[in-house]
N, C-alpha and C positions, 0 to 999 in steps of 0.2 A: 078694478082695473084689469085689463086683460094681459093672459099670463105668458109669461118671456121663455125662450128657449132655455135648458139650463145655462147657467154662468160657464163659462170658458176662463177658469185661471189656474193658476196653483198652486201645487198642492201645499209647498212653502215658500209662502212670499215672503220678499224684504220689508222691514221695518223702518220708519221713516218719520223721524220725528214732526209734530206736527205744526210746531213756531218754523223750522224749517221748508215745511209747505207754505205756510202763510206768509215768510218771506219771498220766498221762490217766485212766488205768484203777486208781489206787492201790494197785498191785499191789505185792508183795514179788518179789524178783527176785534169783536163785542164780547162778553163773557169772564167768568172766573179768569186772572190772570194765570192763575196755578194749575188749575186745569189745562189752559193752552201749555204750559210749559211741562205737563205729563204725559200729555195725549202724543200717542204713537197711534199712527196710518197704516194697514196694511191693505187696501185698497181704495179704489172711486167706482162711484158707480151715480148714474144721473135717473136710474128705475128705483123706485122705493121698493117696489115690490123685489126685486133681486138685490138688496142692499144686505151686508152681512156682518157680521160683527168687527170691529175694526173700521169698516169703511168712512172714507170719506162723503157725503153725500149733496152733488152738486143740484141744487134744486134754481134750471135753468127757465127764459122764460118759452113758453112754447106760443106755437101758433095760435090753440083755444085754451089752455089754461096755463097758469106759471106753476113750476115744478115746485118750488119751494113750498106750495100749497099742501104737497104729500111731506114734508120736513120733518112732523109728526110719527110720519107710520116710516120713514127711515129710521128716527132715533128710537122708536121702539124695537126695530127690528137689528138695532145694534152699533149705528153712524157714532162713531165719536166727534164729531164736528161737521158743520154746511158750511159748502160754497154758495152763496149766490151775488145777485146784483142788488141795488137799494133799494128797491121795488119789493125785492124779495125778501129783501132784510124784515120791511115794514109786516109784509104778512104772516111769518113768523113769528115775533114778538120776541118775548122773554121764552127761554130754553133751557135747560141743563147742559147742553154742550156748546161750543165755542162757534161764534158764526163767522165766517171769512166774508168779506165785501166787496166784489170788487166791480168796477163799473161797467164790464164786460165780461165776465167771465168766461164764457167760449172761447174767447179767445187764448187764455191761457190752460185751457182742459185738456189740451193733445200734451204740454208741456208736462204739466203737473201727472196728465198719466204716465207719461214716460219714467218721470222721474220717480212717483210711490212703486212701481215695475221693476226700478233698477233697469232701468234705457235697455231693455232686449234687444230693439232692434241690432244695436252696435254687436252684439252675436251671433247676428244670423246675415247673413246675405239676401238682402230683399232686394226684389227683383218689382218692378210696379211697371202697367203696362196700363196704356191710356190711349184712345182714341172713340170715333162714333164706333165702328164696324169692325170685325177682329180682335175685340181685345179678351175675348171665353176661349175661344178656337187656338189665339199664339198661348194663351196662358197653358193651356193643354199641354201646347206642343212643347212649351218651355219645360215645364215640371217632368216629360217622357225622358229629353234631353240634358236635365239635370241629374236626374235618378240613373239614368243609361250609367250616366259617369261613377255613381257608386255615393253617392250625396243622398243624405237623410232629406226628402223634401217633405215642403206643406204646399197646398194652393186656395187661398181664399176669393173666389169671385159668384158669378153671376146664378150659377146651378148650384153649387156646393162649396163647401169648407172642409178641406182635408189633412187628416195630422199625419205624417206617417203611413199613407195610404189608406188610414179609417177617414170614413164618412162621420159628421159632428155637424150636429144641429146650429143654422145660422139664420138671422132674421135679414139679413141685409147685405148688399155684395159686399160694400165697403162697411163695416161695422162702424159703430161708433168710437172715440180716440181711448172711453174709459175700455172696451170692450176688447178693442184691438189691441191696445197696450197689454192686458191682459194674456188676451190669448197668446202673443210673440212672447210674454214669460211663461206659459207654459209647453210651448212650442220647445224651447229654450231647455223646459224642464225636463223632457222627451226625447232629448237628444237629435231636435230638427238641426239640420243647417244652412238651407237653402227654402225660402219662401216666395212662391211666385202669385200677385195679386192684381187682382183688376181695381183700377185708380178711377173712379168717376167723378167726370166735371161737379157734381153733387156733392161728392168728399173730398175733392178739393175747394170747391170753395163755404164749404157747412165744417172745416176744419176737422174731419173725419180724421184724416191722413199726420196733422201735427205731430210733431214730436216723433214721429219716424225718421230716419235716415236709410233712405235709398242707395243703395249702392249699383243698381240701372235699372234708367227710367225709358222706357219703350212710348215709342209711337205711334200708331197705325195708320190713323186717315181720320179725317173730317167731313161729314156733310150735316146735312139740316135732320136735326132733333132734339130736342130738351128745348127750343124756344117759349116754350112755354114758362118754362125756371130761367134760363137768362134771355138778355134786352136783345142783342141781337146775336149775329154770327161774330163780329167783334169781342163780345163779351165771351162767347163762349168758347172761341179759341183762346183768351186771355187765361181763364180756367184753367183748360188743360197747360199751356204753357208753365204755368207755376210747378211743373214737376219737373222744368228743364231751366228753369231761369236762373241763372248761377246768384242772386239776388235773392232767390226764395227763399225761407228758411227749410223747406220741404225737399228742394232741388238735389236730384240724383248725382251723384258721384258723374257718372257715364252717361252718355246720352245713346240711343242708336233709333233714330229715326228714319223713315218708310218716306219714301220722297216721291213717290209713284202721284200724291196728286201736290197743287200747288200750295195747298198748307201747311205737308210736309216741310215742302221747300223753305218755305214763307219761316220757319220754325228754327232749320239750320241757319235760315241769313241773319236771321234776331240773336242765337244765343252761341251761336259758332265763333271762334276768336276767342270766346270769355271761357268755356267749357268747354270739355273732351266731347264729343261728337261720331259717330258712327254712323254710317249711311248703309240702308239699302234699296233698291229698286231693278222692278221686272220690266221696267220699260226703257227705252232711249231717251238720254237726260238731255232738256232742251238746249237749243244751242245760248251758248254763255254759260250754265250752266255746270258746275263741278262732277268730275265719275266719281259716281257712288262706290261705295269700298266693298260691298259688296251685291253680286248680279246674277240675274238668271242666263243663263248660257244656252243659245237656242231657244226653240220653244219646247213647250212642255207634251205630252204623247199622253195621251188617253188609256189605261189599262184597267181590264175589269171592274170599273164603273169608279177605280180612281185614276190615281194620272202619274207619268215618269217623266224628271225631270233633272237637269245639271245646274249648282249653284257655282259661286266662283265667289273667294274673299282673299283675303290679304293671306299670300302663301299656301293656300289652297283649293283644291279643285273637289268636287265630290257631288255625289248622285242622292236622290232623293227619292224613296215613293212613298206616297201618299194613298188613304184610304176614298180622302174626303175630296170631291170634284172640284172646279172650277179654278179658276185664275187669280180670284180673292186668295183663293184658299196656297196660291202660290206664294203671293207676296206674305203669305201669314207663316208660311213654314221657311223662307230667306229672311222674315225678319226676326222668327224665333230662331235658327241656326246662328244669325250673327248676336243675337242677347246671349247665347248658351256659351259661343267665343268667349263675347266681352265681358262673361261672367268665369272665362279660365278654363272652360269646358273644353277639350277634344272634336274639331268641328263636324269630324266623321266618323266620331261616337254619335252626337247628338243628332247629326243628321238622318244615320239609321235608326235612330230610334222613333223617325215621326212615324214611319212605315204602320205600326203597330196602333196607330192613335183612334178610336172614335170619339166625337163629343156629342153628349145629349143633345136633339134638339139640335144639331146643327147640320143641316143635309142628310139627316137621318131616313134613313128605308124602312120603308113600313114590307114586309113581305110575306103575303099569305099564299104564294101561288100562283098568282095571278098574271096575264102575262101584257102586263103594261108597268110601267114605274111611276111607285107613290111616295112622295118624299115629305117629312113636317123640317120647314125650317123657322130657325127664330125671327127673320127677317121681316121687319116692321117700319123700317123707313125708306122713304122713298129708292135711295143710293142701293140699300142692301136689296132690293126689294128686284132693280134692276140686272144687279150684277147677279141675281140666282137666278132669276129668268133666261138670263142671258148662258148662262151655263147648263140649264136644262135645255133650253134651242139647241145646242150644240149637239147635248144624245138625241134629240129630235130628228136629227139630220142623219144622224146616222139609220133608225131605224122608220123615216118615216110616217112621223107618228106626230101627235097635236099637242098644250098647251091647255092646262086647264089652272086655272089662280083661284084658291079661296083665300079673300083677306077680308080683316075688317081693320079698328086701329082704335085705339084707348080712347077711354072717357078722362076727364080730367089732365089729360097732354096737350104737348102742342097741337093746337089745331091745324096748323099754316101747312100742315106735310099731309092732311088726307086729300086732299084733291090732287095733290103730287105724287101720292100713292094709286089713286085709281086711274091716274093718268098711264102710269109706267105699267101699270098691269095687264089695264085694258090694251096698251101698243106691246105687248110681248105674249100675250095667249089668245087662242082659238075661242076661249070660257074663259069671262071672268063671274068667280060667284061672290060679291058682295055681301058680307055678314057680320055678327058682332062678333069683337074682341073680349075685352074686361072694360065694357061701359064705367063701370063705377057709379058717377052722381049723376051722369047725363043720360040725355033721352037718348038710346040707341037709333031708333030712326034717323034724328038728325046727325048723326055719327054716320052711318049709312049713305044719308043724303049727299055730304058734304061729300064723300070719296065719289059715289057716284056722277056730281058736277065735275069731276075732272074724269071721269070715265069717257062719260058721253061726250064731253067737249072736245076730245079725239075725232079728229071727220072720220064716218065710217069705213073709206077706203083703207085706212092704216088700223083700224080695230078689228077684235072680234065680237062674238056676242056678248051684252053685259046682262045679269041677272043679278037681283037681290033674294038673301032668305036670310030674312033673322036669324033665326034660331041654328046657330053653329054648326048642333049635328047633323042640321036636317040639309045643310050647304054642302057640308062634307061627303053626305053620303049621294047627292045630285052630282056631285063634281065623280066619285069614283061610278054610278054607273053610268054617265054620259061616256066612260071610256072606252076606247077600243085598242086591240093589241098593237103593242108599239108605243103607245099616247105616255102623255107624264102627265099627271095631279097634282100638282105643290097647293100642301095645305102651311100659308105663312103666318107669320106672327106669332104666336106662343110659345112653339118650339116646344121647347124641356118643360113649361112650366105645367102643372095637375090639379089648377082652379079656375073656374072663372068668374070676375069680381061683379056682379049686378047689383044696385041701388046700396051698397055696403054689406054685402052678405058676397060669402065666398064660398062656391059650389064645385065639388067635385068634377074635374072636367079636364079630360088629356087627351089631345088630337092624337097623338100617337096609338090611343086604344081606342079611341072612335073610328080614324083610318082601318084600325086591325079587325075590328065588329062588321066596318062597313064592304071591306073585302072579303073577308071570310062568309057575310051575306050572299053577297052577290060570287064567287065560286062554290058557293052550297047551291044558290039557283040556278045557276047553269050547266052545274053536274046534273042535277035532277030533271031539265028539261033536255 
């Protein structure tokens, strides 16, 4: 089996007796009765291969094989007892430790890990922040403006997992419930107290997130992505909702939602009245419509390739600068100012603190020199894909200069957003270069194909030129020397990440030092000529 990041727990766990679990969980339970009545838990874990003496070991069923199958090489490796279902029960058989049964068990695994933890969360101030677009960039901003304050923080999302300002090894944004529970006791154990995390519709509804208690649940915005994992856009705002629905068992203490588009809105009109609510927004609220509690004052001023700006919240007034461009990138620093609030923070501590912030991979400069701007952003769907376009236009104007897009967009995703991707592309640059992302299982041609049908179905008049080139580096390095001084290169979609996924093989590959290879190229040859 392939091998897991180290375990994130610690150093001394609580002790938990194990008819106690198998109550908790109302589970049916096979084996020595004497045994169940001696067995003490000191953790869960659903990987065999990271299973450790003490643990519980939930052998869940998966998509190609059921866990209980590895049941074996956890109780060798030290499980004092299995969770599973009755499917699982069967493949098991006869055992030396006690088996728990329950006809879902997933469903009770965020519960059951809170409680072998000792419920962490209820020590730390967890902060969970959920939407399509902004939820790496406010998580950022959150953790500068927590720490500003003098707060031991953590932040676990999209790029990294941080204890204390160390970087720690993580397979996944939103970890799994055994994994997470885990890590908030040893967060706990480290003397964190403030935890800011990105909440994905995936770990809200795969139960990732269980057994937490949020104490504010953030918002950003919504558009089309993950249709590939839910039914439609119904379902998938139903998803994130479950971090605000006072009915959830997940649902945040506080709410502070971003009402800039209408499922914002749609968001405060559903769970407003029942739970506390916080509003913010940079634009003008439509008419009928409630003022947001907190707003952008004015517009925002362009400075040294970020931007100056005035927020405005409940008894207070205060200034903002920011590293990172764009207008997104305002409503993400108003909506992180007002979580820093409604989490007790000083709101002009926390607002000075964005000043200082970059995020991997997010509007990130590539800079060799060179005298045109190359930027890698993560943006990969259609909505994100626009509003950075639409923000590089803007230093466009000031220097005169052109538009170049390399995108491609995943294998094994939704499909329905690449023609919606090569549509917004093609109508906001001069160059579009059309390439692969992380194909995965699919033919990349036809990954290609598809964004290019929405490229070319742009009438000419409102387009610029479209080009395909497979192969990533060789897109990247077409896009930086078609440029001339002045021009912008946005190389999208990857961002932060430093692999690329083809046919199930993961390949060393980071736009950020492709960008840096392919400029330093090209001002080595033109010194030379």
């Amino acid at each position: 089996m392939p091998s897991s990041p180290p375990a994130l727990r610690p150093a001394v766990p609580p002790a938990t007796a194990l008819r106690a679990v198998a109550d908790l969980a109302r589970a049916r339970y096979s084996g020595d009765p004497e045994r169940l009545a001696r067995a003490v838990v000191t953790g869960i874990e659903q990987r065999s291969q990271a299973v450790r003496p003490g643990d519980l070991f939930a052998g869940l069923a998966g998509a190609h094989a059921h866990g209980a199958r590895f049941a074996p090489d956890a109780i060798a490796a030290g499980a004092v007892a299995v969770l599973t279902d009755p499917a699982g029960a069967e493949l098991i058989g006869a055992v030396d430790v006690p088996v728990l049964v329950h006809d879902d068990p997933r469903t009770v695994l965020g519960l059951l890990s809170a409680t072998i933890y000792g419920h962490p969360s209820r020590r730390l101030q967890i902060i969970g922040i959920t939407g399509t677009s902004g939820k790496t960039t406010t998580s950022y901003l959150v953790e500068a403006g927590l720490a500003a304050a003098g707060l031991r923080t953590a932040l676990i999302g999209t790029i990294e997992t941080r204890i204390d300002g160390q970087r720690v090894p993580s397979a996944l944004t939103t970890p799994e419930a055994p994994q997470l529970h885990a890590m908030f006791a040893l967060m706990v154990e480290r003397g964190v107290q403030a935890v800011v995390m990105e909440v994905s519709s995936h770990a809200l509804v795969l139960g990732r997130v269980d057994g937490v208690e949020f104490e504010v649940g953030a918002f950003t915005n919504l558009s089309q992505d993950h249709l590939d994992f839910h039914a439609d856009f119904e379902d998938y705002f139903a998803a994130k909702r479950r971090l605000f629905e006072p009915e959830s068992p997940i649902a945040a203490r506080t709410c502070v939602v971003c009402v800039d588009d209408a499922w914002g809105r749609r968001l405060v009109r559903e769970v407003g009245g029942r739970t506390t609510v916080v509003t913010t927004a940079t634009r003008q609220s439509p008419t009928g419509e409630a003022e947001p509690d907190w707003t952008l004052v004015g517009a925002a001023t362009v400075r040294g390739g970020g931007q100056e700006f005035t927020i405005a919240g409940p008894g207070v007034k205060t200034d903002v600068r920011l590293r990172l461009p764009g207008r997104y990138n305002v409503a993400n620093a108003l909506l992180a100012v007002a979580v820093c609030a409604t989490a007790g923070i000083d709101a002009t501590v926390a607002a000075a603190a964005l000043a200082e912030v970059d995020v991997p991979g997010r509007m990130q400069r590539v800079d060799a020199g060179q005298d045109f701007l190359a930027v890698v952003d993560y943006a990969h769907k259609p909505a994100a894909i626009e509003s950075v376009i639409a923000t590089l236009r803007e230093y466009a104007k000031q220097t005169g200069g052109r538009v170049a897009v390399v995108v491609g967009a995943g294998g094994d995703r939704d499909t329905g957003k690449r023609p919606l991707m090569g549509a917004t592309a093609a109508r906001g640059a001069e160059l579009l270069i059309i390439t692969d992302d992380n194909p995965r299982s699919e033919d990349p041609a036809e990954i290609r194909a598809a964004i290019r049908a929405g490229a070319v179905g742009i009438a000419e008049t409102e387009r610029g030129e479209v080009a395909e080139i497979g192969d990533r580096a060789a897109a990247i390095t077409a896009a930086v020397d078609w440029a001339r001084p002045g021009d912008i290169v946005l190389v999208a979609g990857k961002g932060h990440e430093t692999g690329q996924e083809i046919a199930g093989v993961k390949y060393p590959f980071d736009d950020r030092e492709v960008v840096a290879a392919a400029l330093h190229r090209k001002t080595k040859d033109q010194t030379a000529s």
